[in-house]
N, C-alpha and C positions, 0 to 999 in steps of 0.2 A: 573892786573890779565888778563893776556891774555886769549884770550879764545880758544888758539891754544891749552893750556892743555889739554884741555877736549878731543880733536883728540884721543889722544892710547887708551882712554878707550872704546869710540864706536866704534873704529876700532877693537878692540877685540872683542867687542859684535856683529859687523859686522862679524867679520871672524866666529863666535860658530856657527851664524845662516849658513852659507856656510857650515860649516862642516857635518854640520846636516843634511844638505838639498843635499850635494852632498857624503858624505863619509861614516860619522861617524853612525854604527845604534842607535835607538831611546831609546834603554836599556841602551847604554854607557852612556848615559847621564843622567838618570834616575841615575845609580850608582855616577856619577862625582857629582853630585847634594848634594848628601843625604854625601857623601863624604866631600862638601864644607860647609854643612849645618850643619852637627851633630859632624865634628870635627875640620876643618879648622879655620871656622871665629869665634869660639868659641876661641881658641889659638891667634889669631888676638886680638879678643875684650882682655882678657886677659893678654896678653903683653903688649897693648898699653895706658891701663889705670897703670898697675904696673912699665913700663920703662919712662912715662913720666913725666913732669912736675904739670901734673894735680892735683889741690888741690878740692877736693870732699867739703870743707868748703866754697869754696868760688862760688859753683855753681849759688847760688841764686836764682835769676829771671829767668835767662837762660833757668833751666831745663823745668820751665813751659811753654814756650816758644813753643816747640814741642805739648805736648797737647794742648795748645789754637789754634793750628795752624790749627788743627787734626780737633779737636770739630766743628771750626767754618765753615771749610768744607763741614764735614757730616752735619752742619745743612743747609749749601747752597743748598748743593745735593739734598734735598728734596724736593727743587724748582721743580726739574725737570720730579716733577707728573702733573705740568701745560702741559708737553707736552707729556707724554708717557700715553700707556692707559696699561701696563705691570699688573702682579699681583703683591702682595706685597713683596713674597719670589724674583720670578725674579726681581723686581728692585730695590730691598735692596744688592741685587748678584754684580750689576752695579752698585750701588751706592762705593760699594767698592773703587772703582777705581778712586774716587774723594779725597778719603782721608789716602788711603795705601800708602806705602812707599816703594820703594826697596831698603834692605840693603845691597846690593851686590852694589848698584853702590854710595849707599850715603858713603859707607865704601872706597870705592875706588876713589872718587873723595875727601873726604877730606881728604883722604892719601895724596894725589899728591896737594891738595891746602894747608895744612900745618902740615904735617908729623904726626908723632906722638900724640904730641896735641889733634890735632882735628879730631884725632881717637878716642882719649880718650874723647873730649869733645861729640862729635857723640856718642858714647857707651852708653852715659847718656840718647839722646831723646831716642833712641832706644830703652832702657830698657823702658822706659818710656812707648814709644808709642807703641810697642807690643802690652802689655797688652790692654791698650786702644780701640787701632785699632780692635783685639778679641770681647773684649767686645761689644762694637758698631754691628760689624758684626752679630756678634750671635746675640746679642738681638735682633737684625731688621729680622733676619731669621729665627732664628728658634721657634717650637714649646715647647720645652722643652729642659732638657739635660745642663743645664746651670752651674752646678755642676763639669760635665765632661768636658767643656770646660774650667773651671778656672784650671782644673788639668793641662791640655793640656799648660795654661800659662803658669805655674811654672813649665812644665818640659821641656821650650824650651830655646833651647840651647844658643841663643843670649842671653837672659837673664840671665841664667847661669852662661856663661863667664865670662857677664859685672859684674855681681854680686858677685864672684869671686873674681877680681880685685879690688874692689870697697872695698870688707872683708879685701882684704891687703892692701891697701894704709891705710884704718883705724887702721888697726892692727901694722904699719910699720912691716910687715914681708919681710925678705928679702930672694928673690928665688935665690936661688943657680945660678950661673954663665952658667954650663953645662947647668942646665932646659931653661933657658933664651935664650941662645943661638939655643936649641931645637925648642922653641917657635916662635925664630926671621925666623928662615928658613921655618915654619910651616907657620908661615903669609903673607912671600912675596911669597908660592904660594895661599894663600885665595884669594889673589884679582884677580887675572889672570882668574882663574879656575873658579871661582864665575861668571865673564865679561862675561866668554864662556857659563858658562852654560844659562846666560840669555840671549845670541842669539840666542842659540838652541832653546830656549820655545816658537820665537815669530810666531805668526800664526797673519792672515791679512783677515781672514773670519769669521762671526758669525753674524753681524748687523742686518740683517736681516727687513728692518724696522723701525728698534730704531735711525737714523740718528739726530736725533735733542736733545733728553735728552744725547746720547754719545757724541754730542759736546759740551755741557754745562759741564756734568762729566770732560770732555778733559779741558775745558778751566777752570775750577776749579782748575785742577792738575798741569797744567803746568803754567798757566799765576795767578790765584787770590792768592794761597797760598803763593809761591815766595813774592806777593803784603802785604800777610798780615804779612809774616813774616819779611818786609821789615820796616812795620809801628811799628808792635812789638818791634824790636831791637832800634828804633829812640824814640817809648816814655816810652822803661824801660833803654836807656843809656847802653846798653850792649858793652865790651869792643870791637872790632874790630876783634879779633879770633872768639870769640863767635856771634857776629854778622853776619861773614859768613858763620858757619858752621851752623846756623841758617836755612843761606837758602840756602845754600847746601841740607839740610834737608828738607826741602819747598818745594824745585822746581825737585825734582830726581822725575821718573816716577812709577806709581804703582807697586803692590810686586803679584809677582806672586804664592802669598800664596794665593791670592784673587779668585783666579781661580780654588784651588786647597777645601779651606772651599765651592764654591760654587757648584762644583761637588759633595760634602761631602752632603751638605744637600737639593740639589734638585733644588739650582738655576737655572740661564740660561749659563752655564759657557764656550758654544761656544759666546757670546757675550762678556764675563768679559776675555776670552784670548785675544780675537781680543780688546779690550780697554788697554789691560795690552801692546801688542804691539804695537799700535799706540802711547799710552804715550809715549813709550822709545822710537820711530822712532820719534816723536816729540819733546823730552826732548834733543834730537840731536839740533834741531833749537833754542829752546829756553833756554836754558840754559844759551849759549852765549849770547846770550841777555837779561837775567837776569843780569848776571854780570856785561856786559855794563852800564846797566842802573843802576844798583848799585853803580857802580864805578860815574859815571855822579852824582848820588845824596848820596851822603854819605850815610854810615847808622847812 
């Protein structure tokens, strides 16, 4: 597994941020966004769990896999009141970004590390860890409202898709050839579109400060999850697709929904963009080196 792969996706997210920064205004993107989010990667998830191989029976260990990943995160992160003197709501805002996920590039790099598959296999943490990753958030922020956030779960769109997909492979329903085909052109532009728009989001100021809990958050996200989901695949024996799309899921950098709950309810969310973008200008370095090091010791 080369790790030259991984080059056209950040170079895409390299070119969004340019565009954004020299061209494109800041509404286009906001539309491109909600565009890739409420109907693209929903037809992505969708097609790729109902055109693949994917057996929903035999997920087993796997799926749990993702939320232990998650869990064990957020509970590191809370280490990192040894060094912040923040409020509760602001560093529960931060803490985000030790155990978020962005599906735009976990969706994209396991496209291109093993097609279809482990699209379909990814769809699975995903539905998963959504919910989860909500859950967690809110409860650590907010005051109430907890009701309307569960609503907020079930009507989002990734999980939708996957759940979708997941109705028909159980069902064997078979989607019409024209639909499919509609779908398949709908998904190869998710990924692109998706890339750019998370160049466009990244912003490199907000710290203010926080230098020492946002490197521990950092070094959470990029270097210990990768780690635990490395240990996870070696002592539940997960088969070798599953084992990397694992940590493909592990090691991708924070979701920049995390920025967007934390504006929502009062965090500090010049702090949680500027973490959401250094992940992903980091998930550039380390990535590659995840994989080496994976490759080096089997999973």
């Amino acid at each position: 597994m080369s790790p030259l792969l991984l080059f056209p996706d950040f170079a895409i997210i390299a070119l969004g941020y340019l565009l954004r920064r020299f061209w494109m205004a800041p509404a286009a993107w906001v539309t491109i966004e909600k565009l890739v989010y409420f109907v693209l990667f929903p037809c992505l998830l969708f097609f790729s769990v109902v055109s693949s191989n994917f057996n929903v029976s035999t997920v087993g260990s796997f799926a749990l896999g993702g939320p232990t990943v998650i869990f064990a995160s957020f509970l590191l992160g809370w280490l990192g009141l040894l060094v912040s003197k923040m409020g509760r709501v602001d560093f529960a805002s931060g803490l985000q970004t030790a155990y978020r996920f962005n599906s735009y590039i976990g969706l994209a790099l396991a496209s291109r590390l093993g097609g279809q598959s482990a699209v379909a296999n990814i769809a699975i943490l995903l539905a998963l860890g959504v919910p989860l990753c909500n859950v967690l958030a809110v409860g650590t922020m907010s005051k109430g409202g907890r009701f309307t956030a569960f609503l907020e779960i079930l009507k989002n769109p990734l999980i939708i898709g996957t759940s979708l997909g997941i109705a028909a492979k159980l069902l064997g329903v078979q989607v019409p050839e024209p639909m499919m085909l509609t779908l398949e052109r709908l998904a190869q532009a998710a990924v692109s579109l998706g890339l750019l728009a998370v160049g466009s989001g990244l912003v490199f100021s907000g710290l203010k400060g926080n230098w020492a809990v946002s490197i521990w958050w950092l070094f959470i996200k990029l270097m210990v999850s990768p780690l635990l989901a490395v240990l996870y695949a070696h002592f539940m024996n997960l088969p070798e697709e599953q084992a990397v799309v694992l940590l493909v899921f592990s090691a991708i950098p924070s979701a920049s929904s995390a920025y967007i709950l934390a504006a929502r309810m009062g965090g500090n969310a010049p702090l949680v963009a500027c973490l959401i973008s250094m992940s992903t200008v980091g998930a550039a370095m380390t990535l590659p080196l995840v994989f080496a090091l994976a490759q080096r010791f089997p999973l």
